[in-house]
N, CA, C and O of each residue as an XYZ file, in Angstrom:
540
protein
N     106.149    115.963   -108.932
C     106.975    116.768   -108.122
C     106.146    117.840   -107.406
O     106.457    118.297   -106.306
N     105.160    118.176   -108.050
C     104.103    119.356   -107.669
C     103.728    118.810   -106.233
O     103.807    119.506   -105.221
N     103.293    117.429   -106.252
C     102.725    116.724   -105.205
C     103.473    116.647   -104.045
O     103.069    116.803   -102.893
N     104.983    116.308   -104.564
C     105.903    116.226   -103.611
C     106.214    117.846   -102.796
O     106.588    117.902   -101.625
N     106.041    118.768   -103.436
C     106.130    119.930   -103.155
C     105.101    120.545   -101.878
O     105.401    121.005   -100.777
N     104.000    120.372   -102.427
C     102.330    120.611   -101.773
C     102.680    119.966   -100.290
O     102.469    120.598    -99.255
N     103.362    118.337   -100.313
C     103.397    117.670    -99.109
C     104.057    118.649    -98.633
O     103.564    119.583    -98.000
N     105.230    118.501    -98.908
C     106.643    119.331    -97.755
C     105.974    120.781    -97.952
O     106.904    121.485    -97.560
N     105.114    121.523    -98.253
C     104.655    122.564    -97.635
C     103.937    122.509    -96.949
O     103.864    123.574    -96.335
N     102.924    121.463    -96.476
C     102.027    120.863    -95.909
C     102.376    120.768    -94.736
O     101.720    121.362    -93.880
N     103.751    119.825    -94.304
C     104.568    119.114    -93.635
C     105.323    120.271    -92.595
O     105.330    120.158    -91.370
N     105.921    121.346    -93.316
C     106.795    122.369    -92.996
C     105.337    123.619    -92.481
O     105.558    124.356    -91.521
N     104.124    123.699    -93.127
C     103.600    124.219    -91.993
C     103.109    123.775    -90.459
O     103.056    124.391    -89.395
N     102.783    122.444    -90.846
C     101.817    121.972    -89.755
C     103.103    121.868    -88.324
O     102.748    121.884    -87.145
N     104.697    121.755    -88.805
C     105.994    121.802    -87.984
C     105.606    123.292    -87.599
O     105.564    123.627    -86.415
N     105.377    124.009    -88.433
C     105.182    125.693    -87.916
C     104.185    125.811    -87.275
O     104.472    126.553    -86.336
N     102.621    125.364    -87.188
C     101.461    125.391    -86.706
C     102.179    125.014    -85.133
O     102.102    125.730    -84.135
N     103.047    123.379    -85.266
C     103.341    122.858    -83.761
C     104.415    124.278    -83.134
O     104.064    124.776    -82.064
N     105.244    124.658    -83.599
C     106.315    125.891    -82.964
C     105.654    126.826    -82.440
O     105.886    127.309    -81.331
N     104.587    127.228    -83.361
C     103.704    128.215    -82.891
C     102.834    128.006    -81.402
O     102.922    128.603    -80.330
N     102.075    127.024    -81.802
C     101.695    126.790    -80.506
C     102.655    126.133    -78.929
O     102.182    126.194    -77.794
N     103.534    125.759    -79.148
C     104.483    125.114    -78.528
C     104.935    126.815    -77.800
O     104.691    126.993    -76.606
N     105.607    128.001    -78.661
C     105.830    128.961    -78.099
C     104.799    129.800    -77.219
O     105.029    130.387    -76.162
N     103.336    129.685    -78.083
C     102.080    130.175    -77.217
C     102.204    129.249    -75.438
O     102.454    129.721    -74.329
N     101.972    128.159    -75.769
C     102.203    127.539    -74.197
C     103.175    127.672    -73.533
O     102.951    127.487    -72.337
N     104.305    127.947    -73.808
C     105.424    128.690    -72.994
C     105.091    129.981    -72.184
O     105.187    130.388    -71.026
N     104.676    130.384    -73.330
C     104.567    131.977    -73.326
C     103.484    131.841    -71.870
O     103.818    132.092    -70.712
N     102.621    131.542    -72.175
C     101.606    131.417    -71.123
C     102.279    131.013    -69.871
O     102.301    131.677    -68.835
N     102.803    129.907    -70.060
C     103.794    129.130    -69.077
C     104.080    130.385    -68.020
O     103.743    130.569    -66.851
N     105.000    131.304    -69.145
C     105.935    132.165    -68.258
C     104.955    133.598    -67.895
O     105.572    134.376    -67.168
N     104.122    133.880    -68.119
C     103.060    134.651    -67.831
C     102.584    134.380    -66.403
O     102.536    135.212    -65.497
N     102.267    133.191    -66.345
C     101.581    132.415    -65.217
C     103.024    132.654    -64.043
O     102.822    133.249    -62.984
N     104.198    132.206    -64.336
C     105.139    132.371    -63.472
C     105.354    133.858    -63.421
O     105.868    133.954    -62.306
N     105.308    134.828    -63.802
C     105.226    136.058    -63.576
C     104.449    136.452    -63.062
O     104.924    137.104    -62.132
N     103.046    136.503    -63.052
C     102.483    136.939    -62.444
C     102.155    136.125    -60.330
O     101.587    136.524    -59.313
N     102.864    135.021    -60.707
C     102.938    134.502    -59.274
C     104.180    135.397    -58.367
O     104.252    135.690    -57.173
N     105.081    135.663    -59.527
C     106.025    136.368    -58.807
C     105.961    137.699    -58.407
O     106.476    138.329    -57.483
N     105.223    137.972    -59.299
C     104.519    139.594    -58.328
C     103.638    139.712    -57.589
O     103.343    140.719    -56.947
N     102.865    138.191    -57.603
C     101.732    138.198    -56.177
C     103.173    138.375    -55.066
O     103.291    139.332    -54.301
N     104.125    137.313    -55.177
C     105.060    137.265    -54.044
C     105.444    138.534    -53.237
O     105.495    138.986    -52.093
N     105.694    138.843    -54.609
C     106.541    140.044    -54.316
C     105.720    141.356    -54.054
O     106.421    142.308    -54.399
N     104.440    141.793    -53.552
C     103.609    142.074    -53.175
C     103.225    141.680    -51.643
O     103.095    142.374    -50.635
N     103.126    140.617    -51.823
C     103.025    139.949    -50.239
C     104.645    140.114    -49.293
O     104.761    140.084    -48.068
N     105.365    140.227    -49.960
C     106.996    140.534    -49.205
C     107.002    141.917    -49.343
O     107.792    142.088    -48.414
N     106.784    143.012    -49.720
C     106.631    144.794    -49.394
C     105.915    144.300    -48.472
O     106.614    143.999    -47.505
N     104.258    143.961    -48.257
C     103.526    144.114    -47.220
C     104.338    143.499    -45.641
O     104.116    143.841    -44.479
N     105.082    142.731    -46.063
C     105.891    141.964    -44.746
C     106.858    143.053    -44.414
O     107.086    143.617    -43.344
N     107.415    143.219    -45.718
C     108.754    144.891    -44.849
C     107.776    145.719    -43.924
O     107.914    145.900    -42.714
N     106.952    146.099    -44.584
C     106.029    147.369    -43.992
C     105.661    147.330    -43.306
O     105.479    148.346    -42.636
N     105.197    145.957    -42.861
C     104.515    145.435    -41.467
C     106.350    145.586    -40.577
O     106.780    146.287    -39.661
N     106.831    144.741    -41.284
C     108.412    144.756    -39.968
C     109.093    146.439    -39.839
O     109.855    146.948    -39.018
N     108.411    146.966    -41.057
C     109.318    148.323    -40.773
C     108.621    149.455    -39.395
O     109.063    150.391    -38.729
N     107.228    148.649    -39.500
C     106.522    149.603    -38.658
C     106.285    148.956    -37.496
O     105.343    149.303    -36.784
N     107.163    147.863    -37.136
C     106.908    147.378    -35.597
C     108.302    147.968    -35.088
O     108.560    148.422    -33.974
N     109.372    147.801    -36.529
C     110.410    148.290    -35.816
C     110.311    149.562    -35.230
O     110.798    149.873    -34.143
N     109.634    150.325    -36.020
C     109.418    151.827    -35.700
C     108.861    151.960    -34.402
O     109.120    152.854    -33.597
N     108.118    151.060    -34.260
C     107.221    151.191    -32.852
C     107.848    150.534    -31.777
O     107.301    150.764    -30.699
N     109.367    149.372    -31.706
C     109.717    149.161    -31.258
C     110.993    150.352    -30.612
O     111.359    150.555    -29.455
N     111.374    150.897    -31.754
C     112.388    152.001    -31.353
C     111.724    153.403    -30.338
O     112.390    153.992    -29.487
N     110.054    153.764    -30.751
C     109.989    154.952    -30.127
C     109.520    154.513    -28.945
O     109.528    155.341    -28.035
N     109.013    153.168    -28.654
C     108.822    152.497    -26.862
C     110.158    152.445    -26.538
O     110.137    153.131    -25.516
N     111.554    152.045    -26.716
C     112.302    151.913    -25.984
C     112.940    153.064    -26.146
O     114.113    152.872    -25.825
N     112.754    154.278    -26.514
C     113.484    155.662    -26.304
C     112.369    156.250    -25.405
O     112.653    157.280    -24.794
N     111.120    155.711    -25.251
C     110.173    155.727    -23.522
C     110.889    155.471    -22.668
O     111.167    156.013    -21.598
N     111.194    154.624    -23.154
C     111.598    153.588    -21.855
C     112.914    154.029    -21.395
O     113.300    153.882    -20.235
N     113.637    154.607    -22.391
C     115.074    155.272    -21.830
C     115.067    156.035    -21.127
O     115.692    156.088    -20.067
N     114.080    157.070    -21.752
C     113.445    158.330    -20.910
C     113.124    158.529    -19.431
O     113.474    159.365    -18.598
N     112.043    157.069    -19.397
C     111.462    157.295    -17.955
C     112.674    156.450    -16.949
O     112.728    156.544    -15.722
N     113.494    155.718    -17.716
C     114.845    154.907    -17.091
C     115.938    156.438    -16.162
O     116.413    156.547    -15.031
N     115.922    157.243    -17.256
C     116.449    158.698    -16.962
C     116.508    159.485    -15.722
O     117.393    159.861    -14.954
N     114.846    159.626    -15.845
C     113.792    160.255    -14.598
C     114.005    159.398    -13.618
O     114.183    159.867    -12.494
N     114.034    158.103    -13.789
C     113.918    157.402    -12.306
C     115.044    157.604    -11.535
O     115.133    158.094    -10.409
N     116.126    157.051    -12.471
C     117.928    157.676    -11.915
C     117.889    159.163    -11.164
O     118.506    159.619    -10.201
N     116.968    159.654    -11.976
C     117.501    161.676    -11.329
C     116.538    160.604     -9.702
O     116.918    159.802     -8.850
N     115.732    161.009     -9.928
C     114.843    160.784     -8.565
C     115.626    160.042     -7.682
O     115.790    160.431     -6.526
N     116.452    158.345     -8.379
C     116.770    157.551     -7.330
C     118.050    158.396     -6.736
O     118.214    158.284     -5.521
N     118.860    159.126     -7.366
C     120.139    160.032     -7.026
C     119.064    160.905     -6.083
O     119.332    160.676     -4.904
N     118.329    161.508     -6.167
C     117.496    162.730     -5.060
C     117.327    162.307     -3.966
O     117.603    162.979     -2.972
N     116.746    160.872     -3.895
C     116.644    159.925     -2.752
C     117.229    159.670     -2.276
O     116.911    159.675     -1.087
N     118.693    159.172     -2.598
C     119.938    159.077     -1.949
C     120.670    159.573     -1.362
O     121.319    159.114     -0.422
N     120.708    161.093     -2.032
C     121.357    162.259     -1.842
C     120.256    162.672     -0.022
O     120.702    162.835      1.114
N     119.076    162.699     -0.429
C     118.639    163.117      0.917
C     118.962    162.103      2.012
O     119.555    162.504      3.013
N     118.582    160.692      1.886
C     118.829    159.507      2.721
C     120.526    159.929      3.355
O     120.832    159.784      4.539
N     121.153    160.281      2.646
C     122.775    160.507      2.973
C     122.417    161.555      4.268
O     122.768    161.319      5.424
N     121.885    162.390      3.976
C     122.079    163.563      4.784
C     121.069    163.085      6.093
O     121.372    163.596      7.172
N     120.157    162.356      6.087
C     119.327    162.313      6.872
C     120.465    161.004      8.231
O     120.506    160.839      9.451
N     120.947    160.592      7.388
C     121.557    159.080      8.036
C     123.339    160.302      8.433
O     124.202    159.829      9.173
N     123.525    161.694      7.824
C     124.618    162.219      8.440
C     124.422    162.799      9.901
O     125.111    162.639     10.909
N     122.898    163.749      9.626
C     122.169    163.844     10.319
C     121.814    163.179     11.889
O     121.670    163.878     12.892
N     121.708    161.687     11.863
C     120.919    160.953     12.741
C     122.679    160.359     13.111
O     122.742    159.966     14.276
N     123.748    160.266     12.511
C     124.776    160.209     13.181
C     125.415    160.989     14.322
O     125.800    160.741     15.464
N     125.349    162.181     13.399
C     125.663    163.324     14.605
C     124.350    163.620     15.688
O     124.520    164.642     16.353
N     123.427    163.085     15.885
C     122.400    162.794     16.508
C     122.897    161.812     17.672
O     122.577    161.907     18.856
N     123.684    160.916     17.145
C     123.622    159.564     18.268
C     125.037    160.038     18.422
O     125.503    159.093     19.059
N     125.945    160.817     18.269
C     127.101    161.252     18.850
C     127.011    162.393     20.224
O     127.850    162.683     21.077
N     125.888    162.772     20.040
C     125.735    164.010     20.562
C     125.763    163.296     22.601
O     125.106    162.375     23.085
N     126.474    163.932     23.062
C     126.721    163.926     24.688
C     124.686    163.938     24.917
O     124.233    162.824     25.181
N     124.047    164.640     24.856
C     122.841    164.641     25.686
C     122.507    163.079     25.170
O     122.502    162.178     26.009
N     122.308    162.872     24.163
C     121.422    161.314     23.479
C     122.361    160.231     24.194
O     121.778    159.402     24.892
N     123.631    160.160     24.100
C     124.204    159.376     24.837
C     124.180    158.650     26.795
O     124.307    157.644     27.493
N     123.885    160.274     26.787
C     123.419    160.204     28.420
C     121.654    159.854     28.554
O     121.182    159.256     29.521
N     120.965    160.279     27.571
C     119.545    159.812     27.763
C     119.559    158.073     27.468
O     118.800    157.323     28.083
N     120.416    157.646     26.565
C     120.247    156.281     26.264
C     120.476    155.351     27.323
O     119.904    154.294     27.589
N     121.719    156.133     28.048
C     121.991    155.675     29.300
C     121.389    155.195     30.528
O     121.640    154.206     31.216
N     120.474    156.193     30.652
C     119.387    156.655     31.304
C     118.083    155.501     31.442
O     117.591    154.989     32.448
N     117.725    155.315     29.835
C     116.720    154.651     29.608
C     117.249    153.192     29.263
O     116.468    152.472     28.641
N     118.613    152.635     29.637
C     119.238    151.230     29.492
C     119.306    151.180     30.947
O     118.911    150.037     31.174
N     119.558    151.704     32.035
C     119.690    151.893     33.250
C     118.241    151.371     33.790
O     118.146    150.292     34.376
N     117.096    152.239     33.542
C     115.938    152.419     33.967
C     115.455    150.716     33.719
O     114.732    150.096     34.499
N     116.081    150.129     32.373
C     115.553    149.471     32.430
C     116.113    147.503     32.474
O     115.689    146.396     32.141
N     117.285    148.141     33.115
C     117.731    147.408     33.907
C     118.733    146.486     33.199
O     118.782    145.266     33.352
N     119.670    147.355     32.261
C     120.708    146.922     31.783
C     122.111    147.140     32.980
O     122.176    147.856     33.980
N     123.100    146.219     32.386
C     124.113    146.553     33.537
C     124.878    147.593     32.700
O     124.930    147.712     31.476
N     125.560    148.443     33.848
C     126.528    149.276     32.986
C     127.626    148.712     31.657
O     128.029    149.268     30.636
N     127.819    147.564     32.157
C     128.754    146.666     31.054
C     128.356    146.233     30.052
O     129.094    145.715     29.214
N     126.826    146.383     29.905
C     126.080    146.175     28.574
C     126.305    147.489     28.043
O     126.545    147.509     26.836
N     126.289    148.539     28.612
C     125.861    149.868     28.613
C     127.119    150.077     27.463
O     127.083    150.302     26.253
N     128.161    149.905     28.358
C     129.483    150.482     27.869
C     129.956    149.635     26.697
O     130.602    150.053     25.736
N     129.754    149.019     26.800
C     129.988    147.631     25.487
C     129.177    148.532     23.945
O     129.653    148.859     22.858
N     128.073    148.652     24.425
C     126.926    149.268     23.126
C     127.350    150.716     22.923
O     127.256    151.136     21.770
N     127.747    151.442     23.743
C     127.603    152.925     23.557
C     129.074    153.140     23.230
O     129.224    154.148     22.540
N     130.200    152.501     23.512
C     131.649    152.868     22.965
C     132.223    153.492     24.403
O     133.407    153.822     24.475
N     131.462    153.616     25.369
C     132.059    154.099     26.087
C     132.936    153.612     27.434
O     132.836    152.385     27.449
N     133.593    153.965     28.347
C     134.444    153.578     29.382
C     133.461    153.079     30.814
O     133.479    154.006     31.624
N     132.720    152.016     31.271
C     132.171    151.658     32.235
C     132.595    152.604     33.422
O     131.820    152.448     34.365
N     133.618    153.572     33.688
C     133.465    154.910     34.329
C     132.906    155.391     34.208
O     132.192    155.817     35.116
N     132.774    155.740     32.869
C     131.944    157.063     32.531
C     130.180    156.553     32.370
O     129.341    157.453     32.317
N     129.795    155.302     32.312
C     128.760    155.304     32.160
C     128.368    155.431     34.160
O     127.657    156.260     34.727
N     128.845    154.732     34.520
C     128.497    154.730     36.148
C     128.754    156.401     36.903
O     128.384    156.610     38.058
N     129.273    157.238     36.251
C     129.401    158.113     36.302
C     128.326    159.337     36.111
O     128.131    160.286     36.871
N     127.445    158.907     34.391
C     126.588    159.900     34.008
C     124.988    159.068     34.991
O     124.154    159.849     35.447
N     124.805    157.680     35.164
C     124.344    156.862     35.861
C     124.180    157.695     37.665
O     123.214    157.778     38.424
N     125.167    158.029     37.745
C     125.349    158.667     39.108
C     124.760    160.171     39.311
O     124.315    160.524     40.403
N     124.789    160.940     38.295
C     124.675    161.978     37.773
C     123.229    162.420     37.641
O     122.872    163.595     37.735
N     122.288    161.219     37.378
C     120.942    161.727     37.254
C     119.872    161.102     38.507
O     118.690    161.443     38.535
């Protein structure tokens, strides 16, 4: 029975020797998968950080870009605003009795008929043969 005993302790360690090592290679197993997962996860911070800082650099170029979008508007309104006045300007310019009679003058000279005259200028083919007569 002694013998029989010695075996099954024999038997019941060398089952413990295999558990043991069976848990060591796990263990390792999952070591190895851990530490891959914090390479990962190492390499994914460096990817935020990289995306957090393009975003960053994407946001303070297009608040440039709003900026100088801003400035151009004031300017293109300045431009406009003067163009208005210059084109109110050059209206009451070509309304004016003297410019009308000089245009006259120089459509005459150059050998328009009065009926072209009066057609272009708004006015009554009297009155152009009239200011026509006049100079």
């Amino acid at each position: 029975m002694s013998d029989l005993l010695i075996i099954l302790f024999s038997v019941s360690e060398v089952v413990l020797l295999v558990v043991v090592i069976l848990f060591f290679l796990r263990l390792k197993k999952s070591e190895d998968l851990l530490s891959a997962l914090q390479a990962n996860q190492e390499e994914f911070i460096k990817r935020l950080q990289f995306n957090t800082q393009l975003e960053s650099e994407l946001v303070a170029t297009f608040e440039q870009r709003q900026q100088e979008l801003v400035a151009l508007n004031t300017q293109l309104e300045n431009k406009a605003a003067e163009l208005g006045k210059l084109i109110d300007q050059a209206n009451e310019f070509c309304k004016s009795p003297h410019f009308v009679r000089e245009i006259i003058i120089q459509g005459h000279r150059s050998g328009k008929s009065p009926a072209q005259m009066a057609k272009s200028t708004g006015l009554s083919l009297e009155e152009i043969e009239l200011i026509i007569d006049q100079s």
